[in-house]
N, C-alpha and C positions, 0 to 999 in steps of 0.2 A: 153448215159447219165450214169456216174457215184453216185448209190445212194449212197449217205453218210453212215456211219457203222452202225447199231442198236446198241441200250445199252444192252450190255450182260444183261441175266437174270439171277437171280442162279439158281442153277441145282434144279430141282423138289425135287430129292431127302433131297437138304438142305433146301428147302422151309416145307418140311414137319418135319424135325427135329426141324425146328424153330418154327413152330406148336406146336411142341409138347413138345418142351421146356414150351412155354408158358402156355400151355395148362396143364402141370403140374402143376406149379409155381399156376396156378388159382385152379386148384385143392386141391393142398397142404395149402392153403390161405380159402380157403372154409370148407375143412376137420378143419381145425385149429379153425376156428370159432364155427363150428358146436358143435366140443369138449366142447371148450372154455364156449358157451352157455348151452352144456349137465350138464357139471359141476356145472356153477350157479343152474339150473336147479334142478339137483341134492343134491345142497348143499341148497337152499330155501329147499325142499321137508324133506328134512332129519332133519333140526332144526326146520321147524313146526312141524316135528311128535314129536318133543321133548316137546312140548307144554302138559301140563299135560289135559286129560281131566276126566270128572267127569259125570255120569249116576244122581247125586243125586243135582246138581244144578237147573233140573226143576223136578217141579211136574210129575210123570210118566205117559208117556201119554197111559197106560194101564187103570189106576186111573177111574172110573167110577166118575163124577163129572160133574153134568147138569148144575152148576153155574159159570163154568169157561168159559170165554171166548170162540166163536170161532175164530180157525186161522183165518177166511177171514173176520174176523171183523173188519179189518183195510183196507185202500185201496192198489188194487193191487201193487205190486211194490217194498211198505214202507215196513221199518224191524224196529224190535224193540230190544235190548238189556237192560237187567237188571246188572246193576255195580255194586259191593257190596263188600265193603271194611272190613274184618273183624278182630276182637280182637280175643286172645284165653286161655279161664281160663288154670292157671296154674294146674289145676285139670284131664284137658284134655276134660272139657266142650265146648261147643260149644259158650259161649261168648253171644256177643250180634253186631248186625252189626253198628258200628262207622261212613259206609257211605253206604249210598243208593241212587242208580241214575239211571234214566231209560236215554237210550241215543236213541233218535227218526230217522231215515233217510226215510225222503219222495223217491216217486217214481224216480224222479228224481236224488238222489245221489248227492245232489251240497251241501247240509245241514247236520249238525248235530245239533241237538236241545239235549241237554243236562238237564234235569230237576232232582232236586236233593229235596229229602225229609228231612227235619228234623228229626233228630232220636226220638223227643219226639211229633209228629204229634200224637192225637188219632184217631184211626183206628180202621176197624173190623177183627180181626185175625180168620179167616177162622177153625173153629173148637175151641177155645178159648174165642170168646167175643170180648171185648173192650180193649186197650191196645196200648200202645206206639209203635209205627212201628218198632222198632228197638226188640221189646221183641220177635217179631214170629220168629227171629233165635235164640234166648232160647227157645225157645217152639219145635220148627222144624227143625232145620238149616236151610240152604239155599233153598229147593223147600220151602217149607212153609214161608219164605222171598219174593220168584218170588210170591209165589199165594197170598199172601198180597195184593202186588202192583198187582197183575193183577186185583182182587177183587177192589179194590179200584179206579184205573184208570180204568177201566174196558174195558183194550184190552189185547192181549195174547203176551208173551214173548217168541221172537222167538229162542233166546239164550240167556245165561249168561255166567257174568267174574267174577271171583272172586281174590282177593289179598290181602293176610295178611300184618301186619306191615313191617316184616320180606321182603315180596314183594317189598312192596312200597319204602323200603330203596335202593334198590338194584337194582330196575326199576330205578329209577331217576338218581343213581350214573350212569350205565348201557350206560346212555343216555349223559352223562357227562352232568349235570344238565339240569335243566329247564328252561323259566324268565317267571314271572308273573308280573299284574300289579297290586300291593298291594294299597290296599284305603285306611287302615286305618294303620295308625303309629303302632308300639308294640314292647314291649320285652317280653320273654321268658326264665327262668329258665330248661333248658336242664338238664339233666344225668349228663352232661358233660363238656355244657359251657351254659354262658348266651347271647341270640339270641336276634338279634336287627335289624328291618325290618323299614323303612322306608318310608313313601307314595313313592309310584313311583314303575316300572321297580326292582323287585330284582332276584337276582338269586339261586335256589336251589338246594340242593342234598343231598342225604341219610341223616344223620338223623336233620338234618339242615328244611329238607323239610317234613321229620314228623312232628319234632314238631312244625310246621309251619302251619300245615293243623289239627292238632290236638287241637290248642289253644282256649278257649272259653273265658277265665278267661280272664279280662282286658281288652274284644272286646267291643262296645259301645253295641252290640244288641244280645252280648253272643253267643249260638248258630246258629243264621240264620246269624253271619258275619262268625263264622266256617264254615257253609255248601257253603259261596261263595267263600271262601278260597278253598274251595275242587272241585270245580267247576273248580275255575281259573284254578288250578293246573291238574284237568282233561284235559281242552282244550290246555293247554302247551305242555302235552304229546301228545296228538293225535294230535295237531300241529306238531310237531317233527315226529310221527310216520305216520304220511300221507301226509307230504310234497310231492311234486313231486322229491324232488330230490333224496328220499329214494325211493318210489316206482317205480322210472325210473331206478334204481340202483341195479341190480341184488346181488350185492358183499353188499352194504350196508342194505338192505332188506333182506338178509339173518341173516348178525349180528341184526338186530332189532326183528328178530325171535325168533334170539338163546336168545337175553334179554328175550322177553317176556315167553321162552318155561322154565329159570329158575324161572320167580315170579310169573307167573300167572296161574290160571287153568279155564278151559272154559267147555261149557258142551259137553257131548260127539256127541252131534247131530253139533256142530261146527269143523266139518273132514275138512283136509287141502284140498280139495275139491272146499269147503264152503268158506274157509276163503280164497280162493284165487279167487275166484268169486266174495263175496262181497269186496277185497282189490280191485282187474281189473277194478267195474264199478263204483267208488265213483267218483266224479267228483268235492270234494273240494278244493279249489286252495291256500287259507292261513286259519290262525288262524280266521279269521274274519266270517268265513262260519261255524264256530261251534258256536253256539248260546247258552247262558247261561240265565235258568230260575227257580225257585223255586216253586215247588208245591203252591199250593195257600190258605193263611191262614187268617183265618179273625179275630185271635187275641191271647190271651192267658190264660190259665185258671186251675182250682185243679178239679183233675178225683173226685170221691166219695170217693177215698180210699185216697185221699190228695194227691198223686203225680200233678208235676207241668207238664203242659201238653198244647201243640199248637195245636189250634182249628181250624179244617179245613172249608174251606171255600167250601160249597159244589156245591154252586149256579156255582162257578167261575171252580170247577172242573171239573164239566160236560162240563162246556165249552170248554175245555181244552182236554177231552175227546175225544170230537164230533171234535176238532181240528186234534186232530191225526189220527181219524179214516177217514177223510176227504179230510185230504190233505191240511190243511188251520194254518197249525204252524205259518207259517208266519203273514198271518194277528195276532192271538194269540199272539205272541210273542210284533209284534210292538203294539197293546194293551195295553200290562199287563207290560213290560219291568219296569214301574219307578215307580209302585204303591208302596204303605206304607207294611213295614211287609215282603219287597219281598227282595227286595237290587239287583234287579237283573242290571245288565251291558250290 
C-alpha cells in the first residue's frame, strides 16, 4: 500500500524564527505601552508637583488647642475640605474671604455635599469674639479661616483650597468655560462690558464668570443668591474636573493638573500622594452627585456695633453637624434642601 505524501512541515529552524518574529513584535508593542504609560505617569506626577502648596492653610497641628476638633470625629472614611475663595488689599493685606465652603465626602465616595457660608454669618472667631465669618481672615488668614469653620461646624478639616480672583479667572478660562443653571434673570456692569445672564443653562469664563459669582447688588435675596451662584459654579467645575472622562484620561488629567497647579494652592498635608488616592476612590458619576446646601440661618439682624449681619440657626446646625459626623448628609440634605432663607437646589 502506497501512503499518500505528508504535508511538509517547515523546518524547526523557521518555526522558531517565526516565534520570534512574533515574539518581538509583542515585545516591542508592550515595551511601547509601558513607555507610553510611564510618560502619562510621569507627566500626572510632574504637574501635580506644580500645584502650589502652603503649611499656613490649616491651623498647625503643633498648636496646643483642646477645643479643636478631633480627626476621628467624623466617620471613618469621610473627608472634609475647606474652600475659600479670597480677595487681596491692595496694601498687601490679607483681605477678607469673598467665599467659604466646606466640601463634605462620605465614606463611600459617590457624594460631594458642598455647604457654603455667607460671608456676613455671626460667628465666634476663635481668639477674637463675635464677628462676620468672613473677618477671621482679616484677623488670621486662612488657618484662623479653617479653625472658624471648624469651631463652628464642629468637625476637623482634613485639607484646604484656596483661590484668589486672579485664580478663578484663569481656572474657568483653563477649563474652556463652565454652564450653570442660573435662577434668577441679571445684568451686570463689568470692568469692561455689561453681563447679561438669563434664567436658564448659561455659560462662563474668566472674567464673565467673576463677575457672575461676585454679583449681590440687583439679586432678589442679595447675598444668600451670591453664595448659590458660587455653589452652582463650584459644582460646574468639579463636574468638569471629576467627570469619568478626565479621570479615565491620563493625557487629559494631566492638563486639568497643570490648570489647577497655576490657580490654586492646597495645604501642604495634600502631597500628590494624597490627591491621587483621594482622585482613584471618588466614585461620582455626574454633576447631579455633588449636592448643594447652605449653612443654616434662621434670619437677619444688626451685631451691637450696627453692622448687618445673618443669624445663625443653631438648633439646625448641630444637626447638620451630627449629619456629617454620622454619615447621614443625605437624609439632611433631602430635609433642609427647600426651606426659606436657604435657596438651596
Amino acid at each position: 500500500m502506497i501512503e499518500a505524501p505528508r504535508a511538509a512541515h517547515p523546518h524547526p529552524s523557521r518555526r522558531r524564527r517565526a516565534r520570534t518574529v512574533v515574539l518581538a513584535v509583542v515585545g516591542v508593542v508592550l515595551a511601547s505601552a509601558l513607555m507610553l504609560a510611564g510618560f502619562y505617569a510621569w507627566r500626572v506626577w510632574s504637574t501635580a508637583s506644580e500645584i502650589r502648596r502652603d503649611d499656613t492653610l490649616l491651623p498647625s497641628p503643633d498648636a496646643v488647642d483642646p477645643e479643636r476638633p478631633a480627626p476621628a470625629a467624623t466617620l471613618t472614611g469621610s473627608f472634609n475640605y475647606v474652600l475659600m475663595g479670597s480677595d487681596v488689599n491692595p496694601d498687601g493685606g490679607e483681605g477678607r474671604s469673598d467665599v467659604l465652603m466646606l466640601a463634605h465626602v462620605p465614606p463611600a465616595r459617590d457624594k460631594v455635599y458642598v455647604i457654603s457660608f455667607p460671608r456676613d454669618m455671626w460667628v465666634q472667631i476663635p481668639g477674637h469674639g463675635m464677628g462676620e465669618i468672613n473677618a477671621a481672615f482679616a484677623h488670621g488668614g486662612p488657618a484662623l479661616t479653617t479653625r472658624t469653620l471648624e469651631a463652628l461646624v464642629g468637625v476637623r478639616m482634613d485639607h484646604a483650597v484656596r483661590i484668589d480672583y486672579d485664580g478663578f479667572v484663569g481656572l474657568t478660562t483653563e477649563l474652556g468655560g463652565v454652564t450653570v443653571d442660573n435662577r434668577v434673570e441679571s445684568t451686570k456692569q463689568g470692568a469692561s462690558a455689561v453681563y447679561h445672564w438669563p434664567a436658564g443653562p448659561v455659560t462662563l469664563q474668566g472674567e464673565e464668570a467673576l463677575n457672575y459669582v461676585r454679583q449681590r447688588h440687583g439679586l432678589p435675596q442679595g447675598d444668600l443668591d451670591r453664595a448659590e451662584r458660587q455653589r452652582a459654579m463650584v459644582r460646574a467645575i468639579l463636574g468638569k474636573l471629576m467627570s469619568r472622562d478626565v479621570l479615565a484620561d491620563p493625557a487629559r488629567f494631566a492638563t486639568v493638573m497643570g490648570a489647577l497647579g497655576k490657580h490654586v494652592t492646597v495645604d501642604a498635608g495634600l502631597t500628590n500622594d494624597a490627591l491621587f488616592a483621594a482622585a482613584s476612590s471618588m466614585r461620582v458619576t455626574s454633576s447631579a452627585d455633588i449636592v448643594l446646601l447652605q449653612a443654616p440661618l434662621s434670619g437677619f439682624g444688626r451685631s451691637a456695633d450696627g453692622q448687618s449681619i445673618d443669624v445663625v440657626n443653631t438648633r439646625q446646625l448641630a444637626e447638620m453637624r451630627d449629619a456629617i459626623r454620622d454619615g447621614r448628609m443625605a437624609e439632611y440634605a433631602a430635609a433642609h434642601r427647600n426651606q426659606p432663607l436657604v435657596g438651596n437646589r
